[in-house]
C-alpha positions in Angstrom: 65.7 55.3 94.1 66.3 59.4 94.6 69.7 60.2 92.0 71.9 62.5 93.4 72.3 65.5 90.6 75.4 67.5 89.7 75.6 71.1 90.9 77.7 71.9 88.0 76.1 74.9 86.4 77.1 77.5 84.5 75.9 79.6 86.4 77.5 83.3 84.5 75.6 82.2 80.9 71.9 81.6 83.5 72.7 84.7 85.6 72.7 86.8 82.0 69.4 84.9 80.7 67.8 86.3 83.9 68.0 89.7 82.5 66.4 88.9 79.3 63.2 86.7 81.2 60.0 88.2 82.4 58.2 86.8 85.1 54.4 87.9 86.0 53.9 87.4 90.0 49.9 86.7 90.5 49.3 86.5 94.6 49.2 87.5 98.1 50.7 91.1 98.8 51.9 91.5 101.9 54.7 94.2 104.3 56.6 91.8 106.2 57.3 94.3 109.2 59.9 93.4 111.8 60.6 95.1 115.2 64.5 94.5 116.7 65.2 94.8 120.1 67.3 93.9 123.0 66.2 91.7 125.6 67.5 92.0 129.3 64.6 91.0 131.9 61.5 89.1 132.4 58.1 91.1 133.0 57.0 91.7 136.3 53.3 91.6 135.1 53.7 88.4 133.3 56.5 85.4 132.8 57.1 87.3 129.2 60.4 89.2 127.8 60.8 92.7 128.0 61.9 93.5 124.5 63.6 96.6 124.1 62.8 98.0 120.7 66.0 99.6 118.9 64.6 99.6 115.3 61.9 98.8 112.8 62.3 97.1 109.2 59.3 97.3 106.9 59.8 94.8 104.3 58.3 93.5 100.9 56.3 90.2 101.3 54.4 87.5 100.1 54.1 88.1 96.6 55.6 91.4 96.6 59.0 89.7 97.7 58.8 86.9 95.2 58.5 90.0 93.1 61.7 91.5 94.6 64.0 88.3 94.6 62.9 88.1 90.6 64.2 91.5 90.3 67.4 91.2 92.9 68.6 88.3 90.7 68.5 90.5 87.8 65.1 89.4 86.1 61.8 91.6 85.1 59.1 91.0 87.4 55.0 92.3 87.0 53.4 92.0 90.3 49.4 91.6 90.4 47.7 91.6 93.4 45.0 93.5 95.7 46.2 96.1 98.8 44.1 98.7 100.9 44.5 102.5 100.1 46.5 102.3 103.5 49.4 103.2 105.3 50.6 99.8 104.5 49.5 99.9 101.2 51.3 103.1 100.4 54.6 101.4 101.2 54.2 98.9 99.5 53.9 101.3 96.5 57.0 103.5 97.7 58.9 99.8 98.3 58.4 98.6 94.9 58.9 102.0 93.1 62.3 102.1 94.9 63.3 99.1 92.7 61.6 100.5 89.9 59.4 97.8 89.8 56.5 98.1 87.9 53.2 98.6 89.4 50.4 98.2 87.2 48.8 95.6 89.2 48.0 96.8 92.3 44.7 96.7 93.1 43.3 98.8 95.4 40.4 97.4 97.5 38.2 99.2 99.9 37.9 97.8 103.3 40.5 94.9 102.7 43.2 95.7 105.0 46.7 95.0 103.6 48.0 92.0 105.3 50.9 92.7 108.0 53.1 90.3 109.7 54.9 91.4 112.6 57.9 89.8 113.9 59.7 90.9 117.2 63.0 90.4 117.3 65.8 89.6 119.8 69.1 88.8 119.6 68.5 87.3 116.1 65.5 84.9 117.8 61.8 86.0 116.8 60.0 86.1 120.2 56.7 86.2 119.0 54.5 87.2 115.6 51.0 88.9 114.8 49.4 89.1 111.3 46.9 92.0 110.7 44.3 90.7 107.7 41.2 89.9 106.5 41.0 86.5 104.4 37.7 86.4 103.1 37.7 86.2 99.2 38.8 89.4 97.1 36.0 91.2 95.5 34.1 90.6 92.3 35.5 94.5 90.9 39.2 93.5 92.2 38.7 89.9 90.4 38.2 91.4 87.0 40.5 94.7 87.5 43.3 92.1 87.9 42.0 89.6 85.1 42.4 93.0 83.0 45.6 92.9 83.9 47.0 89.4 83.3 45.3 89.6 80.3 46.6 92.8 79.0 50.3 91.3 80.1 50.0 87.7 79.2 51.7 87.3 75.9 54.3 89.6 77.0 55.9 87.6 79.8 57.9 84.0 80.1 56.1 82.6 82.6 53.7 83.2 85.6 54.8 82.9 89.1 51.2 81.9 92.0 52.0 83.3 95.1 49.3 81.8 97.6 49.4 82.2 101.1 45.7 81.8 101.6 44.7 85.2 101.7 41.6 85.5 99.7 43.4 86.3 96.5 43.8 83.1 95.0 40.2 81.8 94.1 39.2 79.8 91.8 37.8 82.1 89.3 41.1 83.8 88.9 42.9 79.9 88.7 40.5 79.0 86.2 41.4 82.1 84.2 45.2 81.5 84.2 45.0 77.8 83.5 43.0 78.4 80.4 45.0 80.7 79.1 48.0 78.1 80.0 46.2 75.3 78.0 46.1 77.9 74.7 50.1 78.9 74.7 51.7 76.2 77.2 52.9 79.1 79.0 54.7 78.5 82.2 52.9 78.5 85.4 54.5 77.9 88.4 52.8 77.9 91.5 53.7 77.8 95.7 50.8 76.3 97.2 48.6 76.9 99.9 46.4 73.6 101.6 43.3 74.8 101.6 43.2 75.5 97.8 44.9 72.2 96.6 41.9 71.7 94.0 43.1 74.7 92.1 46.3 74.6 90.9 45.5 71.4 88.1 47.4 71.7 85.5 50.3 73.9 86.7 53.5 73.2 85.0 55.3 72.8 88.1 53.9 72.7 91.8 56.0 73.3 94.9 55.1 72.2 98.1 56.4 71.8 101.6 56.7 68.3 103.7 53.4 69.2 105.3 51.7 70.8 102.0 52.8 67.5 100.6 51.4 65.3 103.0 47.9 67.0 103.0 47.8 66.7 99.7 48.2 63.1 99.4 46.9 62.3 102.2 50.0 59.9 103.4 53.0 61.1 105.8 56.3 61.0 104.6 58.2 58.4 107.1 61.1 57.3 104.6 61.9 56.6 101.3 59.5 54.4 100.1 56.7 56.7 101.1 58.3 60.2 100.0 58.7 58.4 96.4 54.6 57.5 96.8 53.5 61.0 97.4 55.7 62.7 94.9 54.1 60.2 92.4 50.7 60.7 93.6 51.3 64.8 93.6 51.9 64.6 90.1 48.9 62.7 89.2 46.8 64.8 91.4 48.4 67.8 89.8 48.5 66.8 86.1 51.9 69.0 86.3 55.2 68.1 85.0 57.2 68.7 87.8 56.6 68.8 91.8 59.3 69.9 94.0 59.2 68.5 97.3 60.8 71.2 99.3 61.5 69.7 102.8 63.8 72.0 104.9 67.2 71.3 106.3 67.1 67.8 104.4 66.8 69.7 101.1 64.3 69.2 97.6 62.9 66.7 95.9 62.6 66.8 92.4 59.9 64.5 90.6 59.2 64.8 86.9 57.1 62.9 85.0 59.1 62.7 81.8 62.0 62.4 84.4 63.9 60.3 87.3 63.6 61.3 91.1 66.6 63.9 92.3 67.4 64.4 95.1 68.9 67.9 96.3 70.9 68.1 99.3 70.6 71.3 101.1 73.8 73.8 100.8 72.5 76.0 103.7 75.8 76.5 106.1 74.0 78.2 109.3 70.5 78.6 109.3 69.3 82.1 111.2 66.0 82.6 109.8 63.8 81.2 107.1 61.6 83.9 106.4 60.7 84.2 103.2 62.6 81.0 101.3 59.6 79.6 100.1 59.2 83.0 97.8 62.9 82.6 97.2 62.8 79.1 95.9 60.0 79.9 93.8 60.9 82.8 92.4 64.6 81.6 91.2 63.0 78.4 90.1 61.1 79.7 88.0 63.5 82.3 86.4 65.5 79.7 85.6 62.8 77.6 83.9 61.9 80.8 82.1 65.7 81.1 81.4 66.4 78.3 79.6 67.1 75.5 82.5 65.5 71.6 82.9 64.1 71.3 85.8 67.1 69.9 87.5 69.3 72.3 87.2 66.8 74.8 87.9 65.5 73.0 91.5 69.5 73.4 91.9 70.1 76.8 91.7 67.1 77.2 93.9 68.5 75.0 96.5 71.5 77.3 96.0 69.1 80.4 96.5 67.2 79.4 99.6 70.9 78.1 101.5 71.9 81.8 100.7 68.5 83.7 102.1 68.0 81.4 105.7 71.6 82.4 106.7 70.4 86.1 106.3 68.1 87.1 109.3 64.6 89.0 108.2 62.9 88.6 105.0 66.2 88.7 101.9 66.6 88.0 98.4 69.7 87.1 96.6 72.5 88.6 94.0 73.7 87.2 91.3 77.0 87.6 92.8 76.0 86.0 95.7 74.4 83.3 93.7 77.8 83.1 91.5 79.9 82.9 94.8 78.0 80.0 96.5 77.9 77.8 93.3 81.7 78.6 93.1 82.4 77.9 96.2 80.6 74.4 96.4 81.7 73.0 93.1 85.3 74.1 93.6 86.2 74.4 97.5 
């Protein structure tokens, strides 16, 4: 049976831990670029919108915004990761120094692109998207540059954050280097997975797929109940993790722990313009508050909270604390 769990937090004590915990983001860097516009008449060339472009939003993404919603909520983030010497790569640079966010990590890697998606926008309704990247695996040099670097910073941060969007960055060599050092100090390791590299991420304290990450995984499609409670249970076996959060949209998380019961957490999300970016959201406060002090209840919670804040935002967002304060206020006490 899924237990419903209290959404009483207190939430002022967990938004002041945040600014004591350090988090080290290990994954895909990407610019999330979007292009607004207007949209009035059909092409005469072809039955295709004529979008009329008022502006243009470059944006943090992948790992570089689960790096940015650890920092909007207050925390300490280290990003590691691999970009080009680029146009694109320089703003992700200028992007991060504007939030003073360290940059240490950046790995810069000849002929690898930095990955682009670009969203066209109109009347808050993405028409269509194209990604600029290369996915084949991240060299042997940028491998150990960035081993050098989570070595360098591992004792000094309360937990590790992997980013994978199946770009090349997360291998196994690089996996097999973080879960070992896991194994010597317990260290927190949370990681937002990506299908095609399932066989990595053994071990991980907690794991957090979608519906259809889950299904892959287990190889069984969630119909009901019964059959979301077998894949959870299977995902943690497959895992060896103590936690898997089941994150599955508009009807909310699952939360299975294996010292634990099964909770269920009901979406909060009022309107839903855009979910861009809430899997790095969810992740990212997750794991601050797991670094912060939280079970994993209360911490799938305040993600829940997190992600119902960022979808009703259009374009790629992060959340305050304030923000995070309100909507927990609001809920609890209406």
């Amino acid at each position: 049976m899924l237990r419903q769990i209290s959404d009483r937090i207190d939430v002022n004590t967990l938004v002041q831990r945040f600014k004591k915990t350090t988090l080290l983001v290990v994954g895909d860097i990407m610019i999330d670029e979007f292009i607004w516009g207007t949209v009035s008449r059909i092409s005469p060339e072809a039955p295709v919108p004529v979008v009329a472009v008022t502006h243009e939003d470059l944006l943090l993404g992948g790992a570089a915004n689960v790096v940015h919603n650890v920092h909007s909520l207050g925390g300490r983030a280290l990003l590691a990761g691999v970009i080009e010497d680029d146009r694109m790569g320089e703003k992700i640079k200028d992007l991060l120094a504007e939030q003073q966010i360290d940059r240490g990590g950046l790995v810069v890697q000849a002929g690898r692109p930095t990955t682009v998606k670009t969203r066209i926008i109109a009347h808050s309704q993405q028409v269509v998207r194209f990604d600029r990247e290369k996915l084949e695996p991240i060299s042997t040099q940028s491998l150990e540059s960035l081993l050098q670097y989570i070595d360098k910073n591992w004792d000094q941060v309360d937990g590790v954050i992997v980013s994978d969007y199946g770009k090349g960055l997360i291998i196994p060599e690089l996996m097999d280097f973080i879960m070992n050092r896991k194994r010597d100090d317990g260290k927190l390791v949370a990681v937002d997975p990506k299908m095609n590299n399932f066989s990595l991420y053994t071990g991980a304290t907690i794991v957090t797929p979608n519906r259809q990450e889950a299904e892959a995984a287990a190889g069984k499609q969630i119909k009901d109940e019964g059959s979301l409670m077998e894949v959870g249970r299977d995902l943690l076996e497959r895992f060896a993790s103590q936690a898997i959060l089941i994150t599955r949209g508009e009807e909310g998380m699952v939360l299975f722990e294996r010292e634990g019961e099964v909770v269920n957490v009901p979406t909060v999300a009022k309107e839903v313009y855009d979910v861009t970016g809430a899997g790095d959201t969810v992740i990212s406060t997750l794991t601050l508050a797991l670094a912060s002090g939280s079970d994993f209840p209360e911490a799938a919670v305040v993600a829940n909270y997190a992600a119902g804040i960022v979808v009703g935002k259009v374009g790629t967002a992060t959340v305050t604390p304030d923000e995070l304060k309100k909507a927990i206020a609001e809920r609890v006490h209406p």
